[in-house]
N, C-alpha and C positions, 0 to 999 in steps of 0.2 A: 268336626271329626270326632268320633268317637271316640273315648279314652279305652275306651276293651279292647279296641281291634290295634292291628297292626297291618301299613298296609299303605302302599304308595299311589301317589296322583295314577289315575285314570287314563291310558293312554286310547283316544279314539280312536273308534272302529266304522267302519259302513254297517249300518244295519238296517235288514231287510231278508226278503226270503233269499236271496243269494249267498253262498258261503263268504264270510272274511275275514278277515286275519286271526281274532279270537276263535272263531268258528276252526280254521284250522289247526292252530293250536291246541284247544281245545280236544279236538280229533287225535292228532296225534300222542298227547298225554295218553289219554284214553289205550288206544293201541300199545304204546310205550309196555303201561299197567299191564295191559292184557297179555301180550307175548312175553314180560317178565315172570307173570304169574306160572304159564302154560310151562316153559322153559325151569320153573322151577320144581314142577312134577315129573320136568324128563331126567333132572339131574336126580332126585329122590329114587327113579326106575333106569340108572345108565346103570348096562349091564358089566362095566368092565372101568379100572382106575382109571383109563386115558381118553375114553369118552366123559367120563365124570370130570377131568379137568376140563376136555375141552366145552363141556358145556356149563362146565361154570365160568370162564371166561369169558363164553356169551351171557351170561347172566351178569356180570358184573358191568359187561358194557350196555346191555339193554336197562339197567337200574342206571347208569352214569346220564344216558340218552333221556329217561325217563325225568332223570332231578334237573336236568338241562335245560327240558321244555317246563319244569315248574318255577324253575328260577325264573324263569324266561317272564313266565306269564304274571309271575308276583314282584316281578321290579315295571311290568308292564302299567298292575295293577288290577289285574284281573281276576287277582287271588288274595285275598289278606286272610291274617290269623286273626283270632284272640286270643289276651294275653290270659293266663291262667292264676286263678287265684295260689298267693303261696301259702294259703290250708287245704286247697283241692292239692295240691302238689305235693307236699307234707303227708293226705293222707292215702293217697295215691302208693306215694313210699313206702310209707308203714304197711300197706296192704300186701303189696308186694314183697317185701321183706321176708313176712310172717307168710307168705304162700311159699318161698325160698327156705324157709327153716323147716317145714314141712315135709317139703321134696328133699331136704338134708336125711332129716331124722325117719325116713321113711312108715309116713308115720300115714 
């Protein structure tokens, strides 16, 4: 196993040109991402506070549906990470910080 990654046993699938089980999984992440994205340009253009809640209500459930099917697929095994170095992350931070001090001091 790799020391970089992170990232559980392998659960098998049928594969072939027929859809299956990763196939649809797969599918519906996909979709999840998409009608969250879509869903989050309606909420930026809702003309009025009580569509804006309600469409962020759907937004919060189509992102919950979406981490659902990621979980899903990454205890499956379908998904693993890497883990990050802690000098990528470190200057990651610092980067970020000093792009925050920036937008502070409007500068």
């Amino acid at each position: 196993m790799n020391q970089n990654k992170v990232e559980n046993p392998k659960t098998p699938y049928q594969e072939g040109i027929e859809m299956n089980d990763k196939n649809y999984l797969d599918s519906i992440l996909e979709l999840e991402k998409n009608m969250s994205n879509n869903t989050a340009i309606a909420l930026d253009e809702a003309s009025n506070g009580e569509l804006y809640e309600d469409i962020f209500t759907m937004l919060e459930d189509l992102k919950d549906a979406a981490r659902e099917c990621y979980d899903l697929a990454f205890r499956l095994g379908w998904y693993s990470l890497e883990k990050a170095e802690e000098t990528k992350i470190e200057e990651k931070l610092n980067c970020l910080e000093e792009e925050l001090k920036t937008l502070e001091s409007g500068e």
